[in-house]
KOLRO-825357 format. One line per field, with one value per residue (C-alpha): residue number from 1; chain; x, y, z. Coordinates in nm, 3 decimals, decimal comma, padded with zeros to 5 digits. Each point is the difference from the previous one (the first is absolute). Layout:
N
num: NUM  ...
chaine: A  ...
X: X  ...
Y: Y  ...
Z: Z  ...
END
This chain:
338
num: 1  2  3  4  5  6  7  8  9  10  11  12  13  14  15  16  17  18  19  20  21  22  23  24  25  26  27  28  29  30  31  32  33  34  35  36  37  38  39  40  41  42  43  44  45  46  47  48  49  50  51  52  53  54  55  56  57  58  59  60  61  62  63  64  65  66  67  68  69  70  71  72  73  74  75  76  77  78  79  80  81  82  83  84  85  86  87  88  89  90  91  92  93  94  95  96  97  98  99  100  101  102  103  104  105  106  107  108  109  110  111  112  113  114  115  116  117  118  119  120  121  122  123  124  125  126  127  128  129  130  131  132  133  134  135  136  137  138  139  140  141  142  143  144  145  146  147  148  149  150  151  152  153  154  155  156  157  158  159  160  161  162  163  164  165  166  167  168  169  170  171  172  173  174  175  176  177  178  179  180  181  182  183  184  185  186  187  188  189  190  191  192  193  194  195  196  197  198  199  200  201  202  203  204  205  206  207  208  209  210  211  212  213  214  215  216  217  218  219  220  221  222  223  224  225  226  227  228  229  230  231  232  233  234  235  236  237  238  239  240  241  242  243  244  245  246  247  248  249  250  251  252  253  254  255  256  257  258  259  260  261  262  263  264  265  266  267  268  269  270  271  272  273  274  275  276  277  278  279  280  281  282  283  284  285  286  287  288  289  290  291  292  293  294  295  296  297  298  299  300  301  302  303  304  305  306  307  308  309  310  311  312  313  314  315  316  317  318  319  320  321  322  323  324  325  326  327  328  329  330  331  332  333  334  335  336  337  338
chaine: A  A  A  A  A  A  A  A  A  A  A  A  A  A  A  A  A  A  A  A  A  A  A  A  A  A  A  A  A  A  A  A  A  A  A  A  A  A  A  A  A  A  A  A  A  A  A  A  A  A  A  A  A  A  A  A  A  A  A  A  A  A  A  A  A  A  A  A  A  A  A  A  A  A  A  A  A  A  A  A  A  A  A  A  A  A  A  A  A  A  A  A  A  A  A  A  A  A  A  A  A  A  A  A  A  A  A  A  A  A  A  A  A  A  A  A  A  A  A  A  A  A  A  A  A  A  A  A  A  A  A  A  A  A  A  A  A  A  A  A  A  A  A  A  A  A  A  A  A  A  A  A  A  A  A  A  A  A  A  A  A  A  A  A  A  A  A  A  A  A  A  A  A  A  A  A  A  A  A  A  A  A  A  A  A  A  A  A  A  A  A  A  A  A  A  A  A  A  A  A  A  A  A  A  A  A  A  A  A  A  A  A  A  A  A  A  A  A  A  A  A  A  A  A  A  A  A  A  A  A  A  A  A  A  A  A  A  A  A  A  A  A  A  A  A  A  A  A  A  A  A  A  A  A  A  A  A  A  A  A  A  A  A  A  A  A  A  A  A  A  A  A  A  A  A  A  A  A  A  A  A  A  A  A  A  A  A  A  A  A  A  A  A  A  A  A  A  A  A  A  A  A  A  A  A  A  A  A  A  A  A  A  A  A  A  A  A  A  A  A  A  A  A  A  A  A  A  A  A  A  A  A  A  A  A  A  A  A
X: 09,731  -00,285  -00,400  00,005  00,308  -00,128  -00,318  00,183  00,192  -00,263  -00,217  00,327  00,046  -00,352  -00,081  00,301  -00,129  -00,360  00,199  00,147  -00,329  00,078  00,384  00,281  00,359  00,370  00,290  00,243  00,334  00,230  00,354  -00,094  -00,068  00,258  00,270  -00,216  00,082  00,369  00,065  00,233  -00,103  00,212  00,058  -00,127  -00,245  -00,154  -00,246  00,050  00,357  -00,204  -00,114  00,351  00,108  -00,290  -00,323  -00,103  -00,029  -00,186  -00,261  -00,032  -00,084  -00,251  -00,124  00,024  -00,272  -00,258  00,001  -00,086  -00,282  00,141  -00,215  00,256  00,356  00,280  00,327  00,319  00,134  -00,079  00,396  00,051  00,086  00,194  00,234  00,060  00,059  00,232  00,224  00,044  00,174  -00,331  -00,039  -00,319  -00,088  00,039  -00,195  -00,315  00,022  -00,033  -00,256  -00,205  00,104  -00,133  -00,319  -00,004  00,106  -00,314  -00,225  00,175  -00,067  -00,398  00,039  00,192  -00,292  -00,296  00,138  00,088  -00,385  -00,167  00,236  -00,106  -00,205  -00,059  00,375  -00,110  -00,342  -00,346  -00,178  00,058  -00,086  00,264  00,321  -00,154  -00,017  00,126  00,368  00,166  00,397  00,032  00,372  00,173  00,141  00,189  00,074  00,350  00,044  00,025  00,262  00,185  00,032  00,040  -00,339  -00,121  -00,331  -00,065  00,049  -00,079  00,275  00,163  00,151  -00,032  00,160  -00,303  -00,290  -00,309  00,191  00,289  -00,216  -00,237  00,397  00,106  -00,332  -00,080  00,178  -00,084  -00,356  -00,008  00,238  -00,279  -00,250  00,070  00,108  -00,342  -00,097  -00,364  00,037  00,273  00,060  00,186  00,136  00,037  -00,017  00,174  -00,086  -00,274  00,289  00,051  -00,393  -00,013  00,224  -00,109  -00,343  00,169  00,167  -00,289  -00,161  00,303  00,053  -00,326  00,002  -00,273  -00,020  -00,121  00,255  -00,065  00,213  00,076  00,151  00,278  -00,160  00,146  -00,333  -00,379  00,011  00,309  00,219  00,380  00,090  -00,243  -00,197  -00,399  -00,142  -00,284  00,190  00,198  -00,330  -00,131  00,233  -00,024  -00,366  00,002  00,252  -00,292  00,228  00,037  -00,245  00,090  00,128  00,206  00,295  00,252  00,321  -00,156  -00,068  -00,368  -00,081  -00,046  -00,139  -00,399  00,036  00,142  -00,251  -00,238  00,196  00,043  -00,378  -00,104  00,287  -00,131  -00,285  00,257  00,055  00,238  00,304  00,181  00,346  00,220  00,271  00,091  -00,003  00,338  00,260  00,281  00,329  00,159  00,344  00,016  -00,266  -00,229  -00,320  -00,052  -00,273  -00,152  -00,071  -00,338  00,143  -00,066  -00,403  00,049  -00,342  -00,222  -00,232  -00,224  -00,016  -00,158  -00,366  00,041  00,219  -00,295  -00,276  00,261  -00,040  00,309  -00,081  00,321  00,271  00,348  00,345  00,324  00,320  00,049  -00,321  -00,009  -00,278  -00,144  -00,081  -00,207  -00,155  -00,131  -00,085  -00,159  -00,193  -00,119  -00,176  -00,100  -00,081  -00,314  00,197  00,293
Y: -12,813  00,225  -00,144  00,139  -00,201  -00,292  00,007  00,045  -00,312  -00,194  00,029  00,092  -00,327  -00,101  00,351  -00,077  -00,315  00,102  00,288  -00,336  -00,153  -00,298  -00,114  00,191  -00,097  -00,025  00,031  -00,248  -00,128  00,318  -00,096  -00,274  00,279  00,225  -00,310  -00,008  00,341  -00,046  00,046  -00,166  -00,055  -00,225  00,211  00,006  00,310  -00,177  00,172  00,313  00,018  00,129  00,311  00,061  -00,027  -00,102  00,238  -00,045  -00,377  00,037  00,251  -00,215  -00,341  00,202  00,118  -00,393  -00,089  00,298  -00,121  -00,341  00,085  00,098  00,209  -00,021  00,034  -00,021  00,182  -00,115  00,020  -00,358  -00,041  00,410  00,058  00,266  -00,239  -00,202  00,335  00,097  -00,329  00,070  00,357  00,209  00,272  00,016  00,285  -00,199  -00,298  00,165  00,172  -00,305  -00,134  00,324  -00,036  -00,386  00,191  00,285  -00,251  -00,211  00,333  00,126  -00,328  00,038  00,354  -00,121  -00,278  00,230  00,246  -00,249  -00,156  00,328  00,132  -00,334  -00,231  -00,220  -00,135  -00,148  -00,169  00,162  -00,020  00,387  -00,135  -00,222  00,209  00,262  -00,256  00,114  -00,062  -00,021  00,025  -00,276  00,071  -00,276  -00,091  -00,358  -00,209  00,051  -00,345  00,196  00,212  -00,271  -00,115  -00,350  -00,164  -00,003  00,188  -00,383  -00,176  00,277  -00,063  00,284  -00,088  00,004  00,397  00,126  00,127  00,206  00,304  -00,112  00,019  00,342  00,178  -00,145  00,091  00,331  00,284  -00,241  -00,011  00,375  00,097  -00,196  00,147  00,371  -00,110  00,024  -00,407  -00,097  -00,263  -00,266  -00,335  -00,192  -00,259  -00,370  -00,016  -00,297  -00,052  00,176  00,177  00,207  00,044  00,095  00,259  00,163  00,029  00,170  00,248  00,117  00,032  00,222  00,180  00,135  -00,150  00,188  -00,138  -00,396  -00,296  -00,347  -00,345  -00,294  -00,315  -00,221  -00,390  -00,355  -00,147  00,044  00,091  00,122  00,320  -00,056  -00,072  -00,217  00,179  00,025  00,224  00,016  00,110  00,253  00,138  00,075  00,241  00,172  00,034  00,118  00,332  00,239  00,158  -00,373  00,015  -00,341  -00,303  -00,324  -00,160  00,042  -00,146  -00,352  -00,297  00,039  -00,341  00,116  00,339  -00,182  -00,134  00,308  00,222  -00,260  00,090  00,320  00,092  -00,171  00,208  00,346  00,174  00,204  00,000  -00,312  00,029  -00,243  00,006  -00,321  -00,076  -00,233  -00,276  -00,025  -00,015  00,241  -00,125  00,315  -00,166  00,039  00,247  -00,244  -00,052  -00,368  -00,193  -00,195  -00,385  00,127  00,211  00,368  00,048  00,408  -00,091  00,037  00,264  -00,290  -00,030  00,384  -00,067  -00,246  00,192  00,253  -00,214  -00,102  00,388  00,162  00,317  00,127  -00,211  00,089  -00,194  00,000  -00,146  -00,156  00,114  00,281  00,239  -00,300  -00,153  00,315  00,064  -00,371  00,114  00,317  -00,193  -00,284  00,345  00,260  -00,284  00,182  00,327  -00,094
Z: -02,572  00,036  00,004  -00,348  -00,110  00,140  -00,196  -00,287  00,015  00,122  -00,345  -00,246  -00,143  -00,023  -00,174  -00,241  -00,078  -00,043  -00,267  -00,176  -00,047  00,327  -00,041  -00,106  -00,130  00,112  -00,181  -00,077  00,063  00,021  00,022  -00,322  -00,233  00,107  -00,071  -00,347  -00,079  00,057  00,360  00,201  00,330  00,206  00,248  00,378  -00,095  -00,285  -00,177  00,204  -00,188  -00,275  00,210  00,006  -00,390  -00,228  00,160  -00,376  00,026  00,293  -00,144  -00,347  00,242  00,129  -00,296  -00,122  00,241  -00,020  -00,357  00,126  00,186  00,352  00,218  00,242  -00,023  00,253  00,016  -00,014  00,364  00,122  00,072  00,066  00,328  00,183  00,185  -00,382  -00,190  00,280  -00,041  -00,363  00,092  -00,070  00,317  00,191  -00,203  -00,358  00,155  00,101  -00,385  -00,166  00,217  -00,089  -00,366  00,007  00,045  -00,209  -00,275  00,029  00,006  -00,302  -00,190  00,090  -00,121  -00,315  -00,058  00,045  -00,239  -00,296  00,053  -00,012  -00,284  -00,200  00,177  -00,330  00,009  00,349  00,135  -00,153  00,271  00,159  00,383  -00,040  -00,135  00,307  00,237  00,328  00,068  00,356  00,109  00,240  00,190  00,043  00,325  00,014  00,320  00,217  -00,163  -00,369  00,158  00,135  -00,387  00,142  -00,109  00,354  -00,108  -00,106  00,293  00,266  00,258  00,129  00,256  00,391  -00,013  -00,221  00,177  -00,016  00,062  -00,212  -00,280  00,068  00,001  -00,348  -00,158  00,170  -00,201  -00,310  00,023  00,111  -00,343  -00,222  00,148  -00,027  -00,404  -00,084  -00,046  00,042  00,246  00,151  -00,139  00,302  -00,192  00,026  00,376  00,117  00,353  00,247  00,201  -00,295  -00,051  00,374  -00,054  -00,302  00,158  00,356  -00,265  -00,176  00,288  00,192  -00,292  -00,041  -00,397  -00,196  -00,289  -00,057  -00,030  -00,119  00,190  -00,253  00,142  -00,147  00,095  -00,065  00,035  -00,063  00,411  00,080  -00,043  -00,116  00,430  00,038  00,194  -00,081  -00,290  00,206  00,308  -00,238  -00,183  00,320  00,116  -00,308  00,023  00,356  -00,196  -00,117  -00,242  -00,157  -00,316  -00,132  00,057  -00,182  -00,136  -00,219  -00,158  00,058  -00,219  -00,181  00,127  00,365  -00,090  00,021  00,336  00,149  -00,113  00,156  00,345  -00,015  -00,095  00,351  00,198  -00,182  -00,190  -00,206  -00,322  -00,099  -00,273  -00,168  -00,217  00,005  -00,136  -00,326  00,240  00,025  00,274  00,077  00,081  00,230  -00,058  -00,356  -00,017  -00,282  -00,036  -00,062  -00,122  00,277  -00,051  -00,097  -00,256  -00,089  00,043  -00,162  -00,168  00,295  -00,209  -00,039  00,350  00,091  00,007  00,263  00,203  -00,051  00,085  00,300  00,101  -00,082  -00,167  -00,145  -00,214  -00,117  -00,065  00,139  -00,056  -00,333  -00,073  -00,340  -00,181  -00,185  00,303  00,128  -00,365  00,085  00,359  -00,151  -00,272  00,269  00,149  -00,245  -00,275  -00,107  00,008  -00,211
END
């Protein structure tokens, strides 16, 4: 990455945010509303089945959430990979297609969106800055534990045969592939462990990454990351990565989400994002979410202005999450815009 490049990802998010009027919003819970509309998804791919034989449910999910409120949207190619397309019978060549395509569908929804809001902005908010708010494609990029399809993205154990380098060779040509598609920035999704952090960061580095990428961190605590190891620990490593714009967690129960943000504010100056879960727990054997002994907490809307005052700047959902809970999300925000 050039001096120029570097710049540039140093002040994108902030600029973005500044564009959004201080915080911005994340979409929702993907594979949710894609099982809403009809698709079946039981399958080791997941959502990214849908790149395969419903593109159209895809692009209307999008579209689901940029009518919510979403100035930030993230494709569908959390459980893409090379290696998992390969193992269904796709070749190389058909694998790196759909991870493209996971793209191109999430910048032909924002297309789609802007066009219907300028063509009749009335049917949609009032306020003109808000319909033209700005819009990013955030490229989704899940953990080798998504790939495995074995839950382990929850408990961040991959074994004594995983290692740095392990890791920089599965998500190489990946990374690379979403890149050249066009996508704004990177979402490296629900991290599990620092190894995997570690070697994201040694990639984007090697690689020479030019455009900016954001880490969020599956935790099982207010303090820890899904291995156990420390958030603050993990957030560090991300901040030392200058292409790193952000920083948080995902996929993890709302009731942590306050005292992470606490930790990960000390171990970084970067913007801090935020998208549990329902608060529930997945069972990998049955694949099932299940309500904890807690019980769902998918009403955490209530909760945003604290995780604001907290110092996260940018708030989303993820699984089990839906477009009412980012209206909510968007509404918490923009209330005197809406």
């Amino acid at each position: 990455m050039g001096l120029e490049g570097k710049e540039a990802s140093s002040t994108f998010m902030r600029d973005f945010l500044d564009k959004c009027g201080g915080c911005a919003v994340i979409d929702g819970g993907f594979a949710t509303e894609l099982e809403r509309h009809g698709a079946d998804l039981n399958d080791p791919l997941w959502s990214a089945k849908c790149l395969i034989n419903s593109p159209h449910l895809v692009r209307r999910v999008h579209l689901d959430y940029l009518d919510a409120g979403a100035n930030i949207i993230i494709t569908a190619s959390y459980q893409a990979t090379i290696q998992g397309f390969e193992a269904k019978g796709f070749s190389r060549e058909e694998g790196e297609a759909m991870l493209r395509r996971s793209v191109e569908l999430a910048r032909e929804a924002r297309e789609i969106y802007y066009d219907r809001c300028t063509k009749d902005s009335s049917d949609f908010m009032r306020d003109e800055s808000y319909w033209k708010r700005p819009i990013l494609i955030a490229a989704s990029v899940g953990s080798y534990g998504a790939y495995l399809a074995d839950g382990s993205e929850y408990i961040g154990d991959y074994g004594d045969a995983v290692t740095v380098q392990t890791l920089k060779d599965f998500h190489r040509e990946r990374v690379k592939i979403l890149v050249d598609a066009g996508a704004d920035l990177i979402a490296f999704e629900t991290i599990p462990n620092k190894l995997e952090a570690k070697a994201y960061a040694e990639l984007l580095e090697e690689e020479g990454i030019e455009i900016p990428a954001w880490f969020s961190f599956s935790c099982k605590d207010e303090s820890n990351v899904a291995s156990g190891e420390s958030i603050s620990e993990c957030a560090s490593i991300a901040d030392s990565c200058r292409q790193v714009v952000a920083i948080g967690a995902n996929c993890t129960a709302p009731r942590f989400i306050h005292g992470l943000i606490s930790s990960i504010t000390k171990a970084t100056s970067k913007p801090v994002l935020v998208y549990p879960n329902s608060g529930e727990t997945y069972i990998a054997e049955s694949n099932q979410w299940v309500k904890s002994s807690r019980g769902a907490e998918e009403d955490f809307v209530p909760y945003i202005g604290k995780w604001r005052d907290a110092g996260a700047s940018l708030f989303g959902g993820c699984c089990r999450t839906t477009p009412n809970t980012i209206r909510g999300i968007a509404q918490a925000i923009y209330a005197e815009k809406l």
